[in-house]
C-alpha positions in Angstrom: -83.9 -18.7 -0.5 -87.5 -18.3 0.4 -88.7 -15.6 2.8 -88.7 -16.6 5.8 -91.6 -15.5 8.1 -90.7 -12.7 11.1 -90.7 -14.7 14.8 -91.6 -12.2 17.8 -91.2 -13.5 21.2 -94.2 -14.2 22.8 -94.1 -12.1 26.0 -94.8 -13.0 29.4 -98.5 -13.7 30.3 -97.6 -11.1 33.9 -96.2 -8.0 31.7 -98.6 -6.0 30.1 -97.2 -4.6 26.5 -98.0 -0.9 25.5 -96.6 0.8 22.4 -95.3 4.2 22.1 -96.8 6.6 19.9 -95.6 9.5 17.9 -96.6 11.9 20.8 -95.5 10.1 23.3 -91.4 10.1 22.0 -92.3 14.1 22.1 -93.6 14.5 25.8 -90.1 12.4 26.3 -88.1 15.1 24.4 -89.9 18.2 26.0 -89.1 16.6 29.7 -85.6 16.3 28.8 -85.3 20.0 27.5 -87.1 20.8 30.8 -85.0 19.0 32.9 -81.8 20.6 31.7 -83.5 24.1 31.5 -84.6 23.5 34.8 -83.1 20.4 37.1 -84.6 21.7 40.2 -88.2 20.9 39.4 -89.4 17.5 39.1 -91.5 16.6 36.5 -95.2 14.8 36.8 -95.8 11.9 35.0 -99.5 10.7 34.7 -100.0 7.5 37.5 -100.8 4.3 35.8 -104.7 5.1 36.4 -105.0 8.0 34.4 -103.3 6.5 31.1 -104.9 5.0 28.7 -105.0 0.7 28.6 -102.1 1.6 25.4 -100.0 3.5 28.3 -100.7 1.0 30.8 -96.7 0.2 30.8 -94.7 2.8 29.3 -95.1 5.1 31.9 -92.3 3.7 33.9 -90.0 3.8 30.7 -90.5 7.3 29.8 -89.7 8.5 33.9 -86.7 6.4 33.7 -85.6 7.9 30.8 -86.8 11.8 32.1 -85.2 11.4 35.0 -83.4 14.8 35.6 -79.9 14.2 37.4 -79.5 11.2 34.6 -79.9 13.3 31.6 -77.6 16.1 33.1 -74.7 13.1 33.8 -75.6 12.2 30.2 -75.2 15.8 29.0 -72.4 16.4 31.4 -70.5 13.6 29.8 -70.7 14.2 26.0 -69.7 18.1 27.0 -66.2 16.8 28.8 -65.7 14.5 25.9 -65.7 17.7 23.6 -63.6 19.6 25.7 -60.9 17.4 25.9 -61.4 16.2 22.0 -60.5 20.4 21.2 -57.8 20.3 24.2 -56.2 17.4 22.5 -56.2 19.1 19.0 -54.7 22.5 20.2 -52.0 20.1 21.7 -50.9 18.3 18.1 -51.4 21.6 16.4 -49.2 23.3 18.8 -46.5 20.4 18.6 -46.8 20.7 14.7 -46.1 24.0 14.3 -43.2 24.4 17.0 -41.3 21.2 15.4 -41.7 22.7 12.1 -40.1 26.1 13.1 -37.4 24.1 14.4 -37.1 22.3 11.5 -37.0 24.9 9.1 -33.1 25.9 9.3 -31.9 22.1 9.5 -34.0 21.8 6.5 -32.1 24.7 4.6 -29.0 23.3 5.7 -29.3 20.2 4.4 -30.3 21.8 1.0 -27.2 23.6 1.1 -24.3 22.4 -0.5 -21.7 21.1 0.9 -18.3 23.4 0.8 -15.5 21.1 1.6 -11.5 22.0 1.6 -9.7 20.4 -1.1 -6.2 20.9 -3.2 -4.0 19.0 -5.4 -0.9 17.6 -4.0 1.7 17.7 -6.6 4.9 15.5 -6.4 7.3 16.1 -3.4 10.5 14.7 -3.0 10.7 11.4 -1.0 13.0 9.5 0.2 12.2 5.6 0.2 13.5 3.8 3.4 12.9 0.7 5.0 13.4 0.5 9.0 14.2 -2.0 11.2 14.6 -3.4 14.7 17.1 -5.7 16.4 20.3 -5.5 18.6 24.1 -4.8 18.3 26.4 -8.3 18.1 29.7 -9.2 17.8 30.7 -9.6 14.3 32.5 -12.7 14.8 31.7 -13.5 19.0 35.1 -15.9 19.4 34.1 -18.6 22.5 37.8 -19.1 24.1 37.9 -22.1 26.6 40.6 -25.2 28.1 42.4 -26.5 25.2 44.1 -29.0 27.3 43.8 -31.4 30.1 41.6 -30.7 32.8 43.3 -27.9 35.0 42.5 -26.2 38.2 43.0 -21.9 36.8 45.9 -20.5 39.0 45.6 -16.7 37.6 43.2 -15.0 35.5 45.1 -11.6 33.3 42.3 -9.4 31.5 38.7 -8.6 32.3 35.5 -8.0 30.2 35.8 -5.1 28.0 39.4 -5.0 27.5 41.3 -5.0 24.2 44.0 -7.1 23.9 46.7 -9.0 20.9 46.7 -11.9 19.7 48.5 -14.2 21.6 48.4 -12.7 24.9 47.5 -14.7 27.9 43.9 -14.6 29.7 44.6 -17.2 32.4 46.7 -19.9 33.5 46.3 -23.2 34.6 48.0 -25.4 36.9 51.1 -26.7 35.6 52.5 -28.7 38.1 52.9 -31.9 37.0 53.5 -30.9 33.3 56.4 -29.1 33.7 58.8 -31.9 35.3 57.7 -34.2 32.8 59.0 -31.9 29.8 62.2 -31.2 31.9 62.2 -35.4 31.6 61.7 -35.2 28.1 64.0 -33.0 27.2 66.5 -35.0 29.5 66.1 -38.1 28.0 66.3 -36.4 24.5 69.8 -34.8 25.3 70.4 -38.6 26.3 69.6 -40.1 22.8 71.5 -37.2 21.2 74.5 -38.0 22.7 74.0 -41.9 22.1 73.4 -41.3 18.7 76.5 -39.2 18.4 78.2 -42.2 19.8 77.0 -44.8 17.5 77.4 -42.5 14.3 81.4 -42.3 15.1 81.8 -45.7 15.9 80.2 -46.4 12.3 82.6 -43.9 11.0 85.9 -45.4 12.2 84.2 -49.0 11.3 83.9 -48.1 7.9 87.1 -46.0 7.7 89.7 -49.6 8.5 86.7 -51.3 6.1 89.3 -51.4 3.1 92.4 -52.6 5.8 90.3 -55.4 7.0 90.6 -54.8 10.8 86.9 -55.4 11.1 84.7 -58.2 9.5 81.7 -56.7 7.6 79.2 -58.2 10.1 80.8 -55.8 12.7 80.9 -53.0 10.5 77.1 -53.7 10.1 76.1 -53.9 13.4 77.4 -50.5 14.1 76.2 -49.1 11.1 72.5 -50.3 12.7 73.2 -49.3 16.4 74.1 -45.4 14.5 70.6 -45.7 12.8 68.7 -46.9 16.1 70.2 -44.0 18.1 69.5 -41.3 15.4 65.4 -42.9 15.7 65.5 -43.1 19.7 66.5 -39.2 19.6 63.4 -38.5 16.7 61.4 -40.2 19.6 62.5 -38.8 22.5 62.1 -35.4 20.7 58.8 -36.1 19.8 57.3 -36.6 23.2 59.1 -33.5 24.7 57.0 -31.4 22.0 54.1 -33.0 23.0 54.6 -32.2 26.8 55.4 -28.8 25.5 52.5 -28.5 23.7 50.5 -29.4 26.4 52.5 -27.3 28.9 51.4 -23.9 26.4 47.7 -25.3 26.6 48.0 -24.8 30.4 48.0 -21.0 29.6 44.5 -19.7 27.7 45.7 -17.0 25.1 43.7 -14.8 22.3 43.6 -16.0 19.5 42.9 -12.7 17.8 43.0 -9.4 18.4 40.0 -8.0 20.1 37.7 -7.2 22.7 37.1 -9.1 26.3 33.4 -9.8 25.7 32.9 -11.8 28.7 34.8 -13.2 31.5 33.7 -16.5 33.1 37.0 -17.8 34.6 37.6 -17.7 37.9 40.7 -18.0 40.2 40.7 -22.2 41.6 37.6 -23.1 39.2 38.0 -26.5 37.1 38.7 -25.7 33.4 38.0 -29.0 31.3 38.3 -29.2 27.8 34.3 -29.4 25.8 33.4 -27.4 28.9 31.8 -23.8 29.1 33.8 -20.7 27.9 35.9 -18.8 29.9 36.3 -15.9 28.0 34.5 -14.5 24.7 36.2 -12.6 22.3 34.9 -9.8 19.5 37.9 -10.3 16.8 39.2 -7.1 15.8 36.2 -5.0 18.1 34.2 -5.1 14.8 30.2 -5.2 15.5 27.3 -5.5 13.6 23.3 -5.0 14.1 21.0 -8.1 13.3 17.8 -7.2 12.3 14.1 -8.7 11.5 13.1 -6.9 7.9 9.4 -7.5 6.9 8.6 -9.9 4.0 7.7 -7.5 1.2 10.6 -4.4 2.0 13.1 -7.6 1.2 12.9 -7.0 -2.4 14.1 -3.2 -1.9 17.8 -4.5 0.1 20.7 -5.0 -1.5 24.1 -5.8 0.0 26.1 -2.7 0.5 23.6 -0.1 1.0 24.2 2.2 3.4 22.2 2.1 6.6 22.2 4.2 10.0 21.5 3.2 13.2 20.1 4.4 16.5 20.7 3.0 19.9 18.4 4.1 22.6 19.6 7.1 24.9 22.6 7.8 22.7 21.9 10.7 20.0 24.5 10.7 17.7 23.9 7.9 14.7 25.9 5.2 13.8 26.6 4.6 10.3 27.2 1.3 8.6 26.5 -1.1 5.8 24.3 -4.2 4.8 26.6 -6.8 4.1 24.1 -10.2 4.3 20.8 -10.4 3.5 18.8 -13.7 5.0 17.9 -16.2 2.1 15.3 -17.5 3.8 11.9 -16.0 5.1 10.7 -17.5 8.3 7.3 -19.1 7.6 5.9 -18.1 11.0 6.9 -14.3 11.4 7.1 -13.7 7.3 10.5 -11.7 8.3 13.3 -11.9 7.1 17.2 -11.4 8.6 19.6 -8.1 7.8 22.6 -7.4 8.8 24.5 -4.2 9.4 28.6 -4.6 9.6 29.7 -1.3 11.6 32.5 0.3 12.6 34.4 -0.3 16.3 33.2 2.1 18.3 32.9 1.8 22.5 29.1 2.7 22.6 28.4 -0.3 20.7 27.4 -3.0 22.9 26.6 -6.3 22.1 22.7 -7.1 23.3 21.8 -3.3 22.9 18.6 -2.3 21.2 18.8 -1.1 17.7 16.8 0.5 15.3 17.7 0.5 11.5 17.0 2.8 8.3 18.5 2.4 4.8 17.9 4.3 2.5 16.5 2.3 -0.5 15.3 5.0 -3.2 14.5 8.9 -4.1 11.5 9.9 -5.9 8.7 12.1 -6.2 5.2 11.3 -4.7 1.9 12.9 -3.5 1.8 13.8 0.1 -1.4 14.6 1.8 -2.4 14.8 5.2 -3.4 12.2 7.2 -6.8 13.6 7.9 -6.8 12.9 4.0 -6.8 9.2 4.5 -9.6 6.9 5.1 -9.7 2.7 5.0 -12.9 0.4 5.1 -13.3 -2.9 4.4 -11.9 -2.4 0.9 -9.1 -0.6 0.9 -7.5 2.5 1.9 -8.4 5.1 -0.1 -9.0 9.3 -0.3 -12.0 11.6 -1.9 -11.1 13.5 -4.7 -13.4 16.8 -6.3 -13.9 15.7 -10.6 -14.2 18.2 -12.7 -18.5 17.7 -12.1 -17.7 19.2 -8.6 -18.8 15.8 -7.3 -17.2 13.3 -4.7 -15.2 10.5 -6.3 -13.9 8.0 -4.5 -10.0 6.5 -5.2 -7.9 3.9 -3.9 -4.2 4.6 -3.3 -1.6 2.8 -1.8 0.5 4.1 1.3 4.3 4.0 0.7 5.8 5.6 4.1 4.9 8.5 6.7 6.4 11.6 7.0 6.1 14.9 9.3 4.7 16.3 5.8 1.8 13.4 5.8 1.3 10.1 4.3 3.4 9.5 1.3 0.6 8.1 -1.6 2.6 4.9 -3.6 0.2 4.7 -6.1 -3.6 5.5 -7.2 -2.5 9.6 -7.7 -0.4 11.5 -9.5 -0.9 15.0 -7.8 -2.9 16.6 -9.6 -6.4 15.5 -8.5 -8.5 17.8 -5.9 -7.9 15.8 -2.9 -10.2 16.2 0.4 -8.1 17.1 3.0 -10.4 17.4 6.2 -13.5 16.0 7.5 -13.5 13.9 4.3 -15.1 10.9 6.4 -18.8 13.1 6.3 -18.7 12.9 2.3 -20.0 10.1 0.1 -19.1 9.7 -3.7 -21.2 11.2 -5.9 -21.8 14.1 -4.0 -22.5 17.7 -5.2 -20.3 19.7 -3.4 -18.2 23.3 -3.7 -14.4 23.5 -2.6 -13.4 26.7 -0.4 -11.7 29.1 -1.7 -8.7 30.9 0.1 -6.4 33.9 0.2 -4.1 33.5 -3.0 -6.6 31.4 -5.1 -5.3 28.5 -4.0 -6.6 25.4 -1.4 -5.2 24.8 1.7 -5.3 21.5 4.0 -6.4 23.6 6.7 -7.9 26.4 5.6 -11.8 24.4 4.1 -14.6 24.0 6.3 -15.9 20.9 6.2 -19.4 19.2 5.5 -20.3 19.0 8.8 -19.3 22.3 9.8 -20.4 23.9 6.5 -24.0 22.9 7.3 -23.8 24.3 10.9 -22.5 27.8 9.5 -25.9 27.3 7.1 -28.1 26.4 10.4 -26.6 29.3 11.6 -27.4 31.5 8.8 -30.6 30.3 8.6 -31.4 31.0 12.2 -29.9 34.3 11.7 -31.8 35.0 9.0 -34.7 34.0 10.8 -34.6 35.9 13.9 -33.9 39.0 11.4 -36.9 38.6 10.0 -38.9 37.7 13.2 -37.1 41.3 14.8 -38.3 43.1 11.5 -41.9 41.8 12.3 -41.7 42.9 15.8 -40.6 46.5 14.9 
């Protein structure tokens, strides 16, 4: 590009122009040193008439620019900036050094190394259970209604919760009309006995002059056939009394086991129809069982015949039984499966009472560490062990059952790892840390500090040591 030529603005044909010399920017400076040596006294300037045509102008700029209260503001100004500029340093100094005092022992701390309460376990004796909920049933809940015709009750014999035989009546129904139709039956039955005895001897003599010819053998025969109609009219007639009879003994509702009065529904002058609801329920023999709801994957541990206890709520002493069915099927909505319990006869067992279950489905020896021990994320549950690097390593287990001892460990240790027992939630693998020692040589579950309060015992030394050495410089 080709230099291009410099443009000045033409000024305006009123203003006169004047330049400033060398000696004129120095009369400028000494005014302003005079006016803040002295800002009392004004300062003469030379009038336009006295300067020369090159000063014609610049006289005003330079008393503008002298002008005493203005360069004292000026002065005034840059002075308060500097002020507050050291003020404002002081400050961030002051902050820097109290934060890092404060600093200093959290600093130390978190060097330090962590000292964390660990031991090994070992193997404990266990014993495996599975437990249950569910209620107390009748072992076999007999439903004892109208066998009969439909019958108005006329008397009602036991009450819930009695034992009776088998056999004995409960109730009784009207029988009214049924017992002068048996006394017909049996009537008319003494009537074809004695008709049939009739015919049979009349055959008898018949066939006694057979051989003297007295009688033609067409009379002999009728007889014979009026003896053989008789002997069928008394099968009949014998056949419908048992039937009234039978329906007579329905008019009376009896046990039909030995047991316990469940329930009671009859009623003195309530309809009793046969189909219709129970009148009485009956536990055969008093035997009762517990049916319980076992979870999907203890099933595999039951057999049939293991011995179980169970507790009733408010009664203390257990009741002791055995599993004699197992469900076959799992229900595809709860994933639980049915147990039950037979036990023995016992007046505290009530059918519809709320159980609880335990049976006992091994022994064996497992790791048992506090619960503090025990942590579970997203991954799994597992607990931090000490390796032989003094480092934090992390390992799943698998919880078999609870105890007052702790959580029994199914799998992932065999005893003999250091396992963190406290504040083990602080640590994360792979850190450096130092188990605490106790009396005996040996760890105890509750006897380590842990991280979080082995770095506030460092704080604390640290600030101790601190203000030792601050009193030392004092004295």
């Amino acid at each position: 590009m080709g230099a291009q030529p410099e443009v000045r603005p033409e000024p305006a044909p009123s203003e006169a122009v004047g330049w400033i010399g060398r000696d004129r920017v120095a009369n400028v400076r000494e005014i302003n040193t005079r006016s803040e040596a002295e800002p009392a006294d004004p300062v003469e300037l030379p009038t336009p008439a006295q300067a020369g045509p090159a000063d014609a102008v610049m006289p005003d700029v330079g008393a503008r620019d002298a002008t005493p209260s203005e360069g004292a503001t000026a002065l005034n100004r840059w002075v308060a900036i500097g002020v507050g500029l050291a003020i404002a340093l002081l400050a961030v100094l002051a902050a820097l050094r109290y934060s890092g005092e404060r600093a200093a022992p959290s600093q130390g701390a978190v060097g330090a190394v962590p000292l964390v309460s660990a031991r090994a376990p070992g193997l404990s004796p266990v014993t495996a259970t599975v437990s249950f909920t569910g209620a107390i049933y009748a072992r076999y809940d007999m439903p004892i209604g109208s066998e009969g015709e439909t019958g108005r009750i006329t008397a009602v014999y036991v009450e819930a919760g009695e034992r009776v035989r088998k056999g004995q009546v409960l109730a009784r129904l009207d029988d009214s009309i049924l017992r002068p139709q048996v006394a017909r039956l049996a009537a008319a039955l003494d009537e074809a006995r004695a008709n049939a005895e009739l015919a049979q001897a009349e055959y008898a003599r018949a066939e006694a002059v057979k051989s003297a010819g007295a009688l033609s053998a067409e009379d002999i025969e009728k007889r014979r056939a009026t003896a053989a109609t008789a002997a069928a009219e008394v099968k009949v007639a014998a056949a419908q009394l048992a039937e009234y009879q039978a329906r007579l003994a329905h008019t009376e509702v009896r046990a039909p086991a030995d047991g316990i009065v469940l329930t009671r529904s009859a009623e003195v002058g309530q309809i009793a129809t046969p189909g219709g609801n129970a009148l009485f329920r009956l536990a055969k023999g008093g035997e009762m069982e517990m049916r319980g709801q076992v979870a999907e994957q203890d099933m595999p541990a039951l057999r049939v015949g293991q011995p179980a206890v169970i507790h009733l709520t408010g009664i203390d002493k257990p009741f002791h039984g055995r599993v004699r069915l197992l469900g076959a099927v799992i229900d595809p909505q709860t994933r639980l499966g049915e147990i039950r319990v037979a036990l023995d006869a016992d007046p505290d067992l009530r059918p519809g009472a709320f159980a609880r279950g335990e049976v006992v489905v091994g022994r064996a020896r497992r790791p048992i560490v506090p619960q503090t021990a025990v942590l579970s994320d997203e991954q799994g549950t597992f607990v931090y062990v000490v390796d032989a690097n003094q480092e934090i390593e992390r390992r799943a287990v698998r919880l078999a059952d609870t105890t007052p001892d702790g959580v029994v460990i199914g799998s992932g240790l065999t005893g003999n790892e250091q396992v963190v027992m406290t504040a083990a939630a602080f640590l994360r693998p792979g850190e450096h840390v130092a188990v605490a020692p106790v009396k005996g040589g040996n760890s105890s579950p509750q006897g380590g500090a842990s991280r979080a309060g082995a770095s506030h015992e460092d704080a604390s030394r640290a600030g101790t040591s601190q203000a030792g050495s601050s009193q030392a410089g004092v004295s």
